[in-house]
C-alpha positions as CSV (number, residue, x, y, z in Angstrom):
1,X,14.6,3.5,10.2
2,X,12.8,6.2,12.1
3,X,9.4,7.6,10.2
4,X,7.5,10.7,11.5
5,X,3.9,10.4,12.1
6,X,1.9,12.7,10.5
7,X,0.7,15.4,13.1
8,X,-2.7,15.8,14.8
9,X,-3.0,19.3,12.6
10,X,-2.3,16.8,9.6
11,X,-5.0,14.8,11.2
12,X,-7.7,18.0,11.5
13,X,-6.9,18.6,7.9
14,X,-7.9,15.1,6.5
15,X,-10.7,15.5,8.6
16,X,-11.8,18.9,7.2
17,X,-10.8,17.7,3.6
18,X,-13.1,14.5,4.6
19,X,-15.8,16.9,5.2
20,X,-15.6,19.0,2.1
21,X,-15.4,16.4,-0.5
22,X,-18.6,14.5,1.1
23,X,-20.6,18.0,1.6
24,X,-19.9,18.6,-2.4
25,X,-20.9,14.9,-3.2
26,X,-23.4,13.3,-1.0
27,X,-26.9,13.5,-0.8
28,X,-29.6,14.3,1.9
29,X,-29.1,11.0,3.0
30,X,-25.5,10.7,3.7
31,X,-23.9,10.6,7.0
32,X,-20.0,10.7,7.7
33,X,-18.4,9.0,10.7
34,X,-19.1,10.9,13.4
35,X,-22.6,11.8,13.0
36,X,-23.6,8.6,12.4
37,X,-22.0,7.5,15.7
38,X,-23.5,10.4,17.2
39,X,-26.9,9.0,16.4
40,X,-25.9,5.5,16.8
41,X,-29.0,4.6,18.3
42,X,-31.1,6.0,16.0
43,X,-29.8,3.9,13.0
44,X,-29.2,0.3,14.8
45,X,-30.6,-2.0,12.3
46,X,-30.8,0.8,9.6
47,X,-29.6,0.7,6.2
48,X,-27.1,3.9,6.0
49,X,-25.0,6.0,3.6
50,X,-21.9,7.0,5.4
51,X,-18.4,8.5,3.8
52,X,-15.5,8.0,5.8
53,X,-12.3,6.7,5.4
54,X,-11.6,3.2,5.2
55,X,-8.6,1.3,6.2
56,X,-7.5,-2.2,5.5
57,X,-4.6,-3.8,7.2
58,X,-4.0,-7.7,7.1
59,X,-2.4,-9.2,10.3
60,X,-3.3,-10.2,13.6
61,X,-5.9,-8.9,14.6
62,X,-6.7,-8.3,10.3
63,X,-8.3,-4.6,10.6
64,X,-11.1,-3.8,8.2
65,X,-12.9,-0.2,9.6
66,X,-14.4,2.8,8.2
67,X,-12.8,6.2,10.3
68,X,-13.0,9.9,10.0
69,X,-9.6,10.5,9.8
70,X,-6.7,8.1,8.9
71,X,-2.9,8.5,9.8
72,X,-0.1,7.5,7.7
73,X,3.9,7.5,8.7
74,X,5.8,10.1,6.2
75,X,6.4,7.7,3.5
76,X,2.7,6.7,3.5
77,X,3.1,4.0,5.2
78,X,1.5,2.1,8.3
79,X,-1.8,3.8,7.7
80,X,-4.1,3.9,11.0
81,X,-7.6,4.7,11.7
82,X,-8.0,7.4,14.0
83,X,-11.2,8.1,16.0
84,X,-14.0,6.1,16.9
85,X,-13.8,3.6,13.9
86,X,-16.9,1.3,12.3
87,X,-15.9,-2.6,11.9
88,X,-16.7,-3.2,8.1
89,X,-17.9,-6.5,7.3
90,X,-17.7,-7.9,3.5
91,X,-16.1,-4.3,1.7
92,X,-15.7,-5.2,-2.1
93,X,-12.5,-5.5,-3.7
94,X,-13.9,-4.1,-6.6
95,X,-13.7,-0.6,-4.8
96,X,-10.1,-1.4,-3.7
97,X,-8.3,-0.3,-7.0
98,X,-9.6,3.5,-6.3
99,X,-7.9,3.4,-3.4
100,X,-4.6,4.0,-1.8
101,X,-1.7,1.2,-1.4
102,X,1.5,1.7,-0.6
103,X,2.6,-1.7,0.3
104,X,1.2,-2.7,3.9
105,X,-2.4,-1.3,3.9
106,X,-5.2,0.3,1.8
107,X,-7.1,3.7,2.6
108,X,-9.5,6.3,1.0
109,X,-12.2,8.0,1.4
110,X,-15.3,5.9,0.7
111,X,-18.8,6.2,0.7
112,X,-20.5,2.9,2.0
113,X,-24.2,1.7,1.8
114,X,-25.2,-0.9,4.3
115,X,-26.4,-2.1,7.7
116,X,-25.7,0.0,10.3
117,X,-25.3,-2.3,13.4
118,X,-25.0,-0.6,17.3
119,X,-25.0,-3.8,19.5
120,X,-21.5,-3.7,20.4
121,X,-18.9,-6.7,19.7
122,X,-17.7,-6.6,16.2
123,X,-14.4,-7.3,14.5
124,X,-11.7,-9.3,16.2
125,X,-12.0,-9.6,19.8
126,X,-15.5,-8.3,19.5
127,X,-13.8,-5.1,19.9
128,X,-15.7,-2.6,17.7
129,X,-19.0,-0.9,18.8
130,X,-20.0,-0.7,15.6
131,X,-20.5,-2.6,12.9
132,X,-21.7,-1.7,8.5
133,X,-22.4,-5.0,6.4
134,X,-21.6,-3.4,3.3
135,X,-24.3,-3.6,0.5
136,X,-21.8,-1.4,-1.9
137,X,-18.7,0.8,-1.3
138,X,-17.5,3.1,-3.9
139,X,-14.0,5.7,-3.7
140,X,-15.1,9.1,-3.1
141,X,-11.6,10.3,-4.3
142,X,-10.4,7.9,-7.1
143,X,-6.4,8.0,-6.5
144,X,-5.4,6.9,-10.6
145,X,-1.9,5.0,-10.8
146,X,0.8,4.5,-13.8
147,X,3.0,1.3,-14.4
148,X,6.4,0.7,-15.4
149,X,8.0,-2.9,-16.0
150,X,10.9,-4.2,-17.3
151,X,10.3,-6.0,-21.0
152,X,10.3,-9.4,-21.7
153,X,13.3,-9.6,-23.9
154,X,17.2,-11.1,-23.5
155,X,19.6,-8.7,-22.0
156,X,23.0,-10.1,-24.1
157,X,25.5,-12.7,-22.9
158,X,25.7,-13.9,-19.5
159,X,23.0,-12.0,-18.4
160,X,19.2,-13.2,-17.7
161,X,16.2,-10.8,-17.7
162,X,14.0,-10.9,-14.9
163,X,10.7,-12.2,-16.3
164,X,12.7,-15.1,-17.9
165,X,14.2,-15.8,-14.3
166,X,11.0,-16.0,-12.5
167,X,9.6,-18.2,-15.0
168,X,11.6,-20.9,-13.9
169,X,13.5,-19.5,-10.6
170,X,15.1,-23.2,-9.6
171,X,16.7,-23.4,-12.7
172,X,19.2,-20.4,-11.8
173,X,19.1,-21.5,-7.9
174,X,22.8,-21.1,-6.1
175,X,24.0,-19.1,-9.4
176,X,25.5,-15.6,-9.4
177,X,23.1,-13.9,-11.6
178,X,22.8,-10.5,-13.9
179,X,19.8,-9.3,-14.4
180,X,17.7,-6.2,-14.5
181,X,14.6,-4.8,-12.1
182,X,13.0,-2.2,-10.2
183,X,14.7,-2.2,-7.2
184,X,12.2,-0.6,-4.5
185,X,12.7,0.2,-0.6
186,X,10.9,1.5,2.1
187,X,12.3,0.9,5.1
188,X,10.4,-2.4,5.3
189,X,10.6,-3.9,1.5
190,X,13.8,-4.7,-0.1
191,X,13.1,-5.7,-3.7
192,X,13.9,-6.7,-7.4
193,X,10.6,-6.4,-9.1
194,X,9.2,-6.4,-12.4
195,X,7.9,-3.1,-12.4
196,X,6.6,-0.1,-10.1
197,X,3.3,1.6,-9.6
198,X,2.5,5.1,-8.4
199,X,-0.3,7.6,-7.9
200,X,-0.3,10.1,-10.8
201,X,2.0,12.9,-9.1
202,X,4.4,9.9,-7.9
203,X,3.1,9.0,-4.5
204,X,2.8,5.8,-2.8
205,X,5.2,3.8,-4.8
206,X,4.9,-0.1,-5.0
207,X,6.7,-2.7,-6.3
208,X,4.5,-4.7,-8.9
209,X,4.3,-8.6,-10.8
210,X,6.7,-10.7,-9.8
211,X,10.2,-10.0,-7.1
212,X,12.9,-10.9,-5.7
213,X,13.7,-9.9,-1.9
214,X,17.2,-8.0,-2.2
215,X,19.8,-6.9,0.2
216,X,23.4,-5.3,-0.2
217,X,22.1,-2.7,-2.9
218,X,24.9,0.2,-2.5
219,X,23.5,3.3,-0.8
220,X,25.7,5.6,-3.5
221,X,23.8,4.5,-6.6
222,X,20.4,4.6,-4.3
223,X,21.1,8.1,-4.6
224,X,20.6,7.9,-8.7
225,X,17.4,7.1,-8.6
226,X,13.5,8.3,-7.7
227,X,13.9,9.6,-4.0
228,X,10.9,10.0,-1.6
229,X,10.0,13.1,0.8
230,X,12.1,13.3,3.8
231,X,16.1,12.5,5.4
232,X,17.1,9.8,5.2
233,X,14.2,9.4,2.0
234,X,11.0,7.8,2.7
235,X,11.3,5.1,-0.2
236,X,13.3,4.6,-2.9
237,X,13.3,2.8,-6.8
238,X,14.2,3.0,-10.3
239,X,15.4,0.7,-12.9
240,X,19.0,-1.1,-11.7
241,X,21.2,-4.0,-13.3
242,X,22.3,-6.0,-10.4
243,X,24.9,-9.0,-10.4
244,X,24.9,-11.3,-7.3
245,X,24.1,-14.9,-5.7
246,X,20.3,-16.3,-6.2
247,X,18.5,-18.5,-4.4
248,X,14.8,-20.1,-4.9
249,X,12.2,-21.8,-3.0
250,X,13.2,-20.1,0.6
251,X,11.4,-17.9,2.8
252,X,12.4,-14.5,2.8
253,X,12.0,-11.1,3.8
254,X,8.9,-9.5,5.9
255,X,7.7,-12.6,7.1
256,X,9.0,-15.2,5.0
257,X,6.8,-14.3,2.2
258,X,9.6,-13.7,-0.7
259,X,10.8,-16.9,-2.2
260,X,13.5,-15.7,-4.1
261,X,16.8,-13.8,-3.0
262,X,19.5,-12.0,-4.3
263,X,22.7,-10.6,-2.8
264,X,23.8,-8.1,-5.0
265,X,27.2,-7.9,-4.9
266,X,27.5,-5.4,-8.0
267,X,24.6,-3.0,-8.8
268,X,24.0,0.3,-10.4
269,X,21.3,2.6,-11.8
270,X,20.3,2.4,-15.4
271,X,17.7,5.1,-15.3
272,X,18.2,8.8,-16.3
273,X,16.3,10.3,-13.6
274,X,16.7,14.2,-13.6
275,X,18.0,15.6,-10.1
């Protein structure tokens, strides 16, 4: 699946956007990125106050810097720093639930109190120039999310509800299962899950408690339910019942990390979702 990057334009606007919400909110002391590159030399050992953006990505190399502009693919995914970026050494979780997720990396704009290091060598492969150990870190914009999840309660007759499953996943292992979820895709994730979680105006889906990895979902009932931006859609979900073959305690999906599967072999929406 083929995702647009946002453009460089797209780019000059975060950047501008950066700018504006740091100019209404910082003090005489606050920096963003660039000047305080700028002036690296001039703040080498200092404590700063700097707003940026700050990216998170685990993997090899794990990435962990504060930018002035980030870059995300169209359905918010694969977020990259871009511009000279600021290794960030110890940022809080804490300050992570303000930010933005959408299933492979966290980003938002941040303002940061710390060290201000300008030695050269930071991060993996000493490759950063610069370096902040983080004192505190707090989300300039606060992105608020909502949750939905399937209840805890029996479905009927020959039918298992998804919380039940995963309390005991071995039990039903090499069954053909019905059950109900929140199927979610993205182009990467397949998945049964519990529930989903979104940004207020419905961006930046993410599957949420426990999940099942999930192939074979029919493209026609995909189509039923919550669609993201673009053609073919950047992500998909809504509440499904699926039927198909189970299996616990493998390794699957994105890197092995799912232990359960499903093969749907029967699935449709259960959600009125207004087209």
């Amino acid at each position: 699946m083929n995702f647009r990057r946002l453009s460089t334009l797209l780019q000059a606007a975060f950047l501008l956007a950066a700018l504006l919400l740091t100019a209404c909110a910082q003090t005489e002391s606050d920096l963003y990125v660039p000047e305080l590159i700028a002036k690296a030399q001039d703040f080498n050992g200092k404590q700063v106050t700097v707003n940026g953006y700050y990216v998170q990505r685990a993997g090899d190399p794990n990435v962990s810097v504060l930018a002035p502009v980030v870059s995300t693919l169209d359905n918010g995914l694969d977020a990259q720093p871009a511009g000279d970026a600021i290794w960030v050494d110890g940022f809080p979780d804490a300050a992570l639930t303000g930010l933005h997720q959408p299933g492979d990396a966290i980003y938002g704009l941040v303002r940061m109190i710390g060290q201000f290091d300008a030695a050269g060598g930071y991060g993996p492969g000493q490759a950063y120039k610069y370096q902040i150990r983080v004192a505190s870190a707090e989300p300039i914009e606060q992105v608020r999310r909502t949750e939905v999840r399937v209840p805890d309660a029996a479905l009927g007759d020959g039918k298992v509800a998804l919380p039940e499953l995963m309390k005991d996943p071995a039990k039903y292992n090499g069954q053909t299962i019905t059950t109900q979820g929140y199927y979610f895709w993205n182009g990467l994730i397949y998945v049964l899950a519990e529930g989903i979680s979104s940004e207020e105006d419905g961006g930046s889906p993410q599957p949420i408690g426990k999940q099942i990895w999930m192939e074979g979902f029919p493209p026609d009932e995909s189509g039923k339910l919550h669609l993201g931006p673009g053609n073919p859609p950047s992500y998909v979900w809504g509440l499904v019942e699926v039927s198909g073959p189970f299996q616990s305690g493998g390794k699957f999906g994105k890197d092995g990390k799912y232990t359960e599967f499903l093969q749907a072999t029967a699935a449709k929406s259960i959600e009125n979702i207004k087209k």
